[in-house]
Structure formats: C-alpha cells, structure tokens
C-alpha positions in Angstrom: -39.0 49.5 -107.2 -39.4 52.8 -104.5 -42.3 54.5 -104.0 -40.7 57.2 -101.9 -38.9 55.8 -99.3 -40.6 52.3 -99.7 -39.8 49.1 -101.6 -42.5 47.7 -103.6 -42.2 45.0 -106.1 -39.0 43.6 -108.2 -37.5 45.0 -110.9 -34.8 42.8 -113.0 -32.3 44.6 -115.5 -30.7 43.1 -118.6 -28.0 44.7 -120.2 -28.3 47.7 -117.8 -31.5 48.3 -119.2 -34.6 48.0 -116.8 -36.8 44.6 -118.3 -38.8 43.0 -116.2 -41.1 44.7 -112.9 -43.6 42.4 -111.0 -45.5 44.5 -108.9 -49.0 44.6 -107.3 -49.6 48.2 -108.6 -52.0 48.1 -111.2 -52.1 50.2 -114.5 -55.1 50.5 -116.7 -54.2 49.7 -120.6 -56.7 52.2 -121.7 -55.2 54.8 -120.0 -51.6 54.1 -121.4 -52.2 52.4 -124.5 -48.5 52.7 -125.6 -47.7 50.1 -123.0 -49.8 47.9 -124.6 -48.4 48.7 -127.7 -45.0 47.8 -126.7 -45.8 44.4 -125.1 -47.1 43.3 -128.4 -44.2 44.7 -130.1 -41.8 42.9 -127.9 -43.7 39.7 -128.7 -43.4 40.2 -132.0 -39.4 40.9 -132.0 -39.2 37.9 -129.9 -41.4 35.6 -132.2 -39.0 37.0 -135.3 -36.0 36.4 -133.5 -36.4 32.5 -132.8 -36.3 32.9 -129.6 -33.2 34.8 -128.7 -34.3 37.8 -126.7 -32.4 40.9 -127.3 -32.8 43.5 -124.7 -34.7 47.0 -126.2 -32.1 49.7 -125.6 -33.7 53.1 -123.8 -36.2 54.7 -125.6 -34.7 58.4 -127.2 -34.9 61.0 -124.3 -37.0 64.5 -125.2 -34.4 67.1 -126.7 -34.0 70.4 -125.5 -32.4 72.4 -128.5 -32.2 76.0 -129.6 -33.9 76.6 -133.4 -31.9 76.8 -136.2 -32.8 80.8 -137.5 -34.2 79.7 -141.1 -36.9 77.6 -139.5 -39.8 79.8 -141.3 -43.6 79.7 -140.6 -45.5 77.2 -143.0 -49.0 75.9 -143.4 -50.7 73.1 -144.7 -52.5 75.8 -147.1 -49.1 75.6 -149.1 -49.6 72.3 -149.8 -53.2 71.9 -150.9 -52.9 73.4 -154.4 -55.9 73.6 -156.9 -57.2 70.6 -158.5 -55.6 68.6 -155.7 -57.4 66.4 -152.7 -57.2 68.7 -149.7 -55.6 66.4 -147.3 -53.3 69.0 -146.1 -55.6 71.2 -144.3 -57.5 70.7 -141.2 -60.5 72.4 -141.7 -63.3 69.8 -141.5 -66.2 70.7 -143.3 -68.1 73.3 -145.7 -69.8 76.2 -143.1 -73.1 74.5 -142.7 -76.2 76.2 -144.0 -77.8 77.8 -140.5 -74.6 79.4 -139.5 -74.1 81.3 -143.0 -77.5 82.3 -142.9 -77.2 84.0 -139.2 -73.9 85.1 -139.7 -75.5 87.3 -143.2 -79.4 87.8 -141.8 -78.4 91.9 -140.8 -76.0 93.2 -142.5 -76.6 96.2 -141.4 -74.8 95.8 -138.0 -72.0 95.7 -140.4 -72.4 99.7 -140.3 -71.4 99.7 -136.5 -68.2 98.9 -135.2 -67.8 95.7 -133.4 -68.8 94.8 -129.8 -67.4 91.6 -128.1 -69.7 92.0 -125.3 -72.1 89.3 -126.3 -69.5 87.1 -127.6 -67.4 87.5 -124.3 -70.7 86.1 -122.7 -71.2 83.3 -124.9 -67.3 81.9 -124.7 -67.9 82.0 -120.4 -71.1 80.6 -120.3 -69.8 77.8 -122.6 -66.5 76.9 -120.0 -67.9 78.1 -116.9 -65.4 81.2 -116.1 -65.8 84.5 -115.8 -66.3 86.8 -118.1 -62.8 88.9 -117.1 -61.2 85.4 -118.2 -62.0 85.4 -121.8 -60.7 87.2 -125.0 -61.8 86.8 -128.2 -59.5 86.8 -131.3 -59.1 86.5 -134.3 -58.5 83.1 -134.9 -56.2 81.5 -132.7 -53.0 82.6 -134.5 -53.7 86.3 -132.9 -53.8 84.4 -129.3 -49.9 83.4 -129.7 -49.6 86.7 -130.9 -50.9 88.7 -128.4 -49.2 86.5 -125.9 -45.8 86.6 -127.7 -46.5 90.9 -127.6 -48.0 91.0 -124.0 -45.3 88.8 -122.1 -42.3 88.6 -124.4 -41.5 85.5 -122.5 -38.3 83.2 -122.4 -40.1 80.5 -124.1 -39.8 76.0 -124.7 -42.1 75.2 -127.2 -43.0 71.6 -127.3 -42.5 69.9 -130.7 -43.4 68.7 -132.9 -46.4 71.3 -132.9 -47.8 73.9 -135.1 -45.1 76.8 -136.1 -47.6 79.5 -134.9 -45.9 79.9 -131.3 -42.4 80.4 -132.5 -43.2 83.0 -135.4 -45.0 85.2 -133.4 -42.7 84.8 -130.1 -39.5 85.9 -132.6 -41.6 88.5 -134.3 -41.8 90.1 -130.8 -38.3 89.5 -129.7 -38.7 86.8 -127.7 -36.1 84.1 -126.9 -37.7 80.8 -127.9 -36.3 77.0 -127.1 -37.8 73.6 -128.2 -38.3 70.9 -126.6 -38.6 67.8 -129.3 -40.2 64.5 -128.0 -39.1 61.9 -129.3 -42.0 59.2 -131.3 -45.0 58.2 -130.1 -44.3 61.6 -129.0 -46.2 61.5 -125.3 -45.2 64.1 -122.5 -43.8 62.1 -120.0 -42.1 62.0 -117.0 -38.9 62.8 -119.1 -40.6 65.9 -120.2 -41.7 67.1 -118.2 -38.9 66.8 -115.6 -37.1 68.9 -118.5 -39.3 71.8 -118.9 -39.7 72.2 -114.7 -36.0 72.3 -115.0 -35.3 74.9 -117.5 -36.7 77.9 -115.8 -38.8 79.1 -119.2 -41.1 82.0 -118.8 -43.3 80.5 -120.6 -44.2 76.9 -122.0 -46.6 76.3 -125.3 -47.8 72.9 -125.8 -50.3 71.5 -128.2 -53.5 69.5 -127.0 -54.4 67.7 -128.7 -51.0 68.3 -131.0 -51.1 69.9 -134.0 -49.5 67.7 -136.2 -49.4 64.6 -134.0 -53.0 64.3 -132.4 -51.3 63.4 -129.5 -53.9 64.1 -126.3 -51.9 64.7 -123.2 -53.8 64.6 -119.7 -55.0 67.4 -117.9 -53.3 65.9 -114.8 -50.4 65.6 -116.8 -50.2 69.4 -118.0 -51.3 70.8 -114.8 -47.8 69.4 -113.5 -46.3 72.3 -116.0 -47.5 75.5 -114.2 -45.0 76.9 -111.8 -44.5 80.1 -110.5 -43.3 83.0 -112.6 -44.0 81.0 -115.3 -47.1 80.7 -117.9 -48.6 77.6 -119.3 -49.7 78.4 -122.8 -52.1 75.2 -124.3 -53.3 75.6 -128.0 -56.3 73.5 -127.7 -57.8 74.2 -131.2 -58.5 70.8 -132.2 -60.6 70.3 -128.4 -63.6 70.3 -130.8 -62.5 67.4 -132.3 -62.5 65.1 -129.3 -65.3 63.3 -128.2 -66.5 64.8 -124.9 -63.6 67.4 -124.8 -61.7 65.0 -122.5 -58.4 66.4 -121.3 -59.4 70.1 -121.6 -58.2 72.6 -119.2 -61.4 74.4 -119.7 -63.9 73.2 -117.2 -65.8 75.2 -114.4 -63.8 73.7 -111.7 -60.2 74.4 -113.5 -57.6 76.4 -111.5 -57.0 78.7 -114.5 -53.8 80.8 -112.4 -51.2 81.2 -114.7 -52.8 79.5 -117.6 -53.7 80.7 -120.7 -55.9 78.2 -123.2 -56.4 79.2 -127.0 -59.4 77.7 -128.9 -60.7 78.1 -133.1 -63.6 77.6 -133.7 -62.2 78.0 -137.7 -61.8 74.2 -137.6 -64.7 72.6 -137.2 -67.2 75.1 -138.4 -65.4 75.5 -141.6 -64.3 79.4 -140.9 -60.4 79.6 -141.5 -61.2 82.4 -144.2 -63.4 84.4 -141.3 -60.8 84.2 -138.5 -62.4 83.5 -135.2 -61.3 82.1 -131.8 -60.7 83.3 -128.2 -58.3 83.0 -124.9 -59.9 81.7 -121.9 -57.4 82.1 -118.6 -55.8 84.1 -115.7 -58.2 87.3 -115.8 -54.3 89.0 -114.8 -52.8 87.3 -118.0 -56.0 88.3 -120.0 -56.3 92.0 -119.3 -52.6 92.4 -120.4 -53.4 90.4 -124.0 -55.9 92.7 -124.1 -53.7 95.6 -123.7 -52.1 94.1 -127.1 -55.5 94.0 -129.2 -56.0 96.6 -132.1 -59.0 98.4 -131.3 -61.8 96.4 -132.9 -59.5 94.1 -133.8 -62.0 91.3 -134.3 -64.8 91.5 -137.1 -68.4 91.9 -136.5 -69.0 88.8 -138.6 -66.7 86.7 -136.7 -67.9 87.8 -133.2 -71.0 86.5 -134.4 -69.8 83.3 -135.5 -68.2 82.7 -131.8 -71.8 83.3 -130.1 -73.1 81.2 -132.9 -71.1 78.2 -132.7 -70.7 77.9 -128.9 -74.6 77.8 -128.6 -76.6 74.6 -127.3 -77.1 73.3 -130.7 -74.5 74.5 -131.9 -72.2 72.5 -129.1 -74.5 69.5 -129.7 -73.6 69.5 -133.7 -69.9 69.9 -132.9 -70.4 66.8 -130.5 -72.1 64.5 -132.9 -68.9 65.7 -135.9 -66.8 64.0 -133.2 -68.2 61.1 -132.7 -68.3 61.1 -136.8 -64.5 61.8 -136.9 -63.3 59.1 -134.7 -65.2 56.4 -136.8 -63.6 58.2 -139.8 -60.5 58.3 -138.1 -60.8 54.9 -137.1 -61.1 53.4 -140.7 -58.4 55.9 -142.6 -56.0 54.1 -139.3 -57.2 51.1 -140.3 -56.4 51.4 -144.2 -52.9 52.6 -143.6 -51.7 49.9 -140.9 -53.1 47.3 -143.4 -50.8 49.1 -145.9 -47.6 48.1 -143.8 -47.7 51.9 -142.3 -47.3 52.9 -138.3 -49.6 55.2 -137.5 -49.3 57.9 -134.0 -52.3 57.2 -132.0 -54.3 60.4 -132.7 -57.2 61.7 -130.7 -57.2 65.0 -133.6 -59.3 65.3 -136.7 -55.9 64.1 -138.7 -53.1 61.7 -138.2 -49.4 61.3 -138.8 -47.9 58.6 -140.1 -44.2 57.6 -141.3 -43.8 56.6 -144.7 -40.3 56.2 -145.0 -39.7 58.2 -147.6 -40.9 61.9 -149.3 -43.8 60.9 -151.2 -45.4 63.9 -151.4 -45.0 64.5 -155.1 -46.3 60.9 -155.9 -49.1 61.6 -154.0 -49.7 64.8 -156.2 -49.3 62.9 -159.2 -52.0 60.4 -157.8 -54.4 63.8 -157.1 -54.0 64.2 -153.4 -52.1 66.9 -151.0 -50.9 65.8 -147.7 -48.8 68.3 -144.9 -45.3 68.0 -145.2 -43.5 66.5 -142.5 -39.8 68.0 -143.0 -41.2 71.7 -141.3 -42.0 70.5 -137.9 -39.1 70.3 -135.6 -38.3 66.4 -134.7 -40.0 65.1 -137.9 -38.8 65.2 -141.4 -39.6 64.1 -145.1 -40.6 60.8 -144.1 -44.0 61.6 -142.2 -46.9 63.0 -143.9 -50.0 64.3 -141.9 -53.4 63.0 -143.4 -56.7 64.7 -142.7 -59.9 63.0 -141.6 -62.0 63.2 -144.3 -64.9 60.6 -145.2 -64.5 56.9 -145.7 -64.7 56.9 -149.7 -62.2 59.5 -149.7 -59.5 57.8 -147.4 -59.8 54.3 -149.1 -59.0 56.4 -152.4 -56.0 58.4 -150.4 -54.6 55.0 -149.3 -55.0 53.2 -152.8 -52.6 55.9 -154.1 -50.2 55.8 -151.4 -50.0 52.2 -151.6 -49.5 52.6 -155.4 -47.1 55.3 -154.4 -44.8 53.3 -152.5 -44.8 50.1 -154.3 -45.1 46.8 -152.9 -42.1 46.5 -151.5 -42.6 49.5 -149.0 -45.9 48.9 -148.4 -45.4 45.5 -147.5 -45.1 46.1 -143.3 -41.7 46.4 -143.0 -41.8 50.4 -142.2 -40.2 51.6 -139.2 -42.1 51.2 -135.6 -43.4 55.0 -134.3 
C-alpha cells in the first residue's frame, strides 16, 4: 500500500483482485458508510456460501458515453396522473399559509414591472456572497438554461441525474457527454479521475442527486474545478438536508469557476410559481445575466425568494428536514423489510430496484412512482419514491409488496 513514494501497510490479492489491506490508517464508517455496507455484505456471501470464499470481482467502473439522440426531457409530472398518489413528484408540501398570504397582501405591485434588487439582497445575505454573485431565476430549470445559452460549453453530465442539463445544453447547440456511475452511484476516485481527464468545458453534477439522493462531499466536488473549465452543481434538493451539509454555498467558499443552482419550488411547495437563483463566479454571473429576458422573473416569485430565505423562513425549512429524514428513515425501513435495496439517500426521495416495471401495478394499487427507464444508467427496474408521511409510505409499500408477490418481495432482489 503507497502513499506517495512510501510503503504503508499490506495489501494481499486473490484472484488479481485486491482483498485484504491491514493498515494503521484509519477510516471513519460514518463518513463512508458503503464500506460498511460491503463488509456486511461479504459476510453474508460468505455465511451463504458454507464457507468457500469466492473473491468479489471489481466493482463496474463509471462510463463515459455519448447520448443516444432520442433521449427526450421527461418529468416526474408525467407520471402523477389524477386520482393517483403523487409519489412521482418532489415537491414536499402544500405552500403554507404565511407565505401565500405575503406573496398576495399587495397586489398592486403587480402593476409595476419586476425588480430583483431586494431579492438579489436576500439570496447573498442568506450564503454570505456578494451581491454581483447571485442571479435569480425562474426556477432552476432557467439556471441550466442560461448556462447552456451563456457558455455553450463542451459538456459531461453526471448520471443518473435530472434531464434538465442536457435538454437545455442541446437546445443551445452544445456538445453534451455522460458520465454514468455505476450503483450505489458515489463519485469516486474513478470519477473523478475521468472527468479531470476528459478536458469538458463544463461538468454538471447533482447534489444531492436528483434521482439518486446521493450527497457527494464538498471536498470531493471541489477536486472537479480546473481551469478553463466550469463546475455546474444543481443543488435544489440542499433544502432537504439537514444542516445543508456538503453545500458549496458557505461564506468561506472559493466560488471561481463555480456556478451553484438552488429552487426554492421544492420545499416551499412553488413548482407552479417558478422560483430559484445562481449563486457563483460574479464573471460567470454577469454573462448568465446577459442571457435573461428582461424581467424575466415574476414579481410574485421574486417575492417568494426574499420570503422563503428569511430567518423564519430558514428555520421552518430546517425543522422540514429534520421531519424528512425521520420520514425518510421509516419509508427505508418498510422497503428493506420488503426484500428491496435501497440507495442511501440524503434527498427528500429515494431510489430503489425492484427488479422489474411495476409501475402499472402500482397504478392499479392507486399510487405514481418516477420511472426509472429515462435516466441514463438506470432502467425499468428502479422506481424513485417520494418522502411523504409515515401513513402514506406504509400504504405505498403494502401495495408494492402486493405488487410483486411473495416471491419477489421475499429478499432475494439484486444488491445496489
């Protein structure tokens, strides 16, 4: 085992495939839990096996590919139809009460065209930048937008991740790659050796993922930003994680060549109103700007932003959090007792492999999921499952398992 020119350790091989290292560097399990996750998996191959230990070959390595031209924009909206269970769509709640009433007390400002200036203020005072370092948009799909438009970059765009990166980068002309990870799905050193290597223009990454919940460190994405080249992270599920950990948003943050979307459409139950912003390199911002339709973004949304990045505000969006992750936590509980692996998710949602297309079933049963088959690297077999609240998961999970039968939902799906 070398740490630079140094030998530290021993490292034994079996099969040509690296099995055993004993080593007095220490890694915290909390801070890679799929580690942990794959020591108890080994056990448990090794238990089944009757003690004949067969070596695991290499995990798959991240896949650098070029899109197949009928991949098409899609959104879980397609999937929630009426009289359904909306467990395709990540909006988590009903606007509450306060925030409709602010966003209606004057409609006569409605009269006047819009001014971000007060919004502008509100979205830097939140992260601690400068006010030439913001842009607010309408909703977050106009920030891939306005990138796509401003930079017409040669792009990678991590997957699986939301479509919204590569339909505006082709609607502008711009040459788009993907990079597919391979389950549980982590950047790693693989990945990120890959994308440094590939000379891209630009790289758009998901954090946490959209449709993973994946949460890749800060430190982690930080090692993406190179010269010439733009780091793009969609962070519009940020809101979602307790404490914001893993942002790129914080006062200290080296924002050069960065450029960090956020919706506040997700958490404040807005998706119809279309609100979010860019924070990043005040050089990168000015030429999104440049892009932006005049008054592009609504009086009643500008308001929202200022609203919902207040004290109290932030303080209500913190305690939802904490409220999703114990919801989280139960809805991962019900499906793993149903036989089913779930992706450790840090997101208001979570994906899980089912084995087979069971979205009609579902249907049938009164529930929408999001379709697997349209992210890149994924495919009828996974469904993404909202967060919604414990009486409504336990129902979700009693149809799925009624949905696959006990044979399928008996623990012998495939590991993720």
């Amino acid at each position: 085992w070398r740490i630079g020119e140094r030998a530290d350790g021993f490292v034994q091989s079996a099969g040509g495939v690296p099995s055993l290292l004993a080593s007095y560097q220490h890694v915290h399990w909390a801070g890679f839990p799929q580690f942990a996750e794959r020591l108890a998996d080994a056990a448990a191959r090794f238990a089944a096996s009757g003690g004949r230990w067969q070596p695991v070959p290499p995990p798959p390595e991240p896949v650098l590919a070029t899109p197949s031209d009928d991949e098409a924009f899609l959104h879980g909206d397609l999937d929630a139809r009426p009289g359904l269970v909306d467990l395709a769509v990540n909006v988590r709640r009903a606007a509450p009460d306060w925030l409709v009433s602010r966003l209606v007390a004057d409609p006569g400002r409605w009269t006047r065209y819009p001014d971000d200036t007060e919004a502008r203020e509100a979205i830097a005072a939140a992260h601690g930048v400068p006010l030439e370092a913001v842009l607010p948009t309408a909703g977050g799909m106009e920030g891939f937008t306005l990138v796509a438009r401003a930079l017409r970059p040669r792009s990678i765009v991590v997957h699986p991740q939301f479509s919204g990166p590569d339909e505006a980068l082709r609607a502008a002309g711009a040459p788009v790659r993907h990079l597919v990870l391979p389950a549980p799905f982590v950047l790693d050193d693989r990945a990120v050796a890959r994308l440094n290597g590939a000379g891209a223009e630009a790289v758009f990454v998901g954090n946490p993922t959209n449709p993973t919940g994946v949460l890749h460190s800060a430190r982690r994405l930080a090692t993406l930003r190179r010269p010439g080249s733009v780091l793009v992270v969609d962070e519009a599920f940020m809101d979602a994680v307790s404490g914001a950990g893993e942002s790129l948003l914080t006062p200290s943050a080296d924002l050069t060549g960065t450029l960090v979307l956020r919706s506040i459409t997700k958490t404040w139950g807005l998706a119809g109103l279309r609100a979010g912003y860019v924070v990043g390199d005040p050089d990168l911002i000015d030429r999104l700007r440049a892009q932006q339709a005049h008054w592009g973004v609504s009086t009643p949304a500008l308001d929202a932003i200022t609203a919902c990045l207040g004290p109290e505000a932030r303080a209500d969006a913190a305690d939802l959090a904490h409220r999703t992750a114990s919801d989280r936590d139960l809805l991962v509980g019900l499906l793993e007792d149903a036989g089913l692996r779930v992706v450790a998710s840090r997101a208001p949602f979570v994906l899980t492999r089912t084995g087979v297309d069971i979205r009609r079933e579902l249907a049938l049963r009164g529930f929408a999921v999001r379709r697997g088959d349209t992210f890149p690297g994924l495919g009828g077999a996974w469904i993404r499952v909202a967060v919604r609240d414990p009486a409504t998961s336990r129902a979700f999970v009693a149809a799925l398992r009624e949905a696959l039968g006990p044979d399928r939902s008996s623990g012998q799906q495939e590991t993720v």
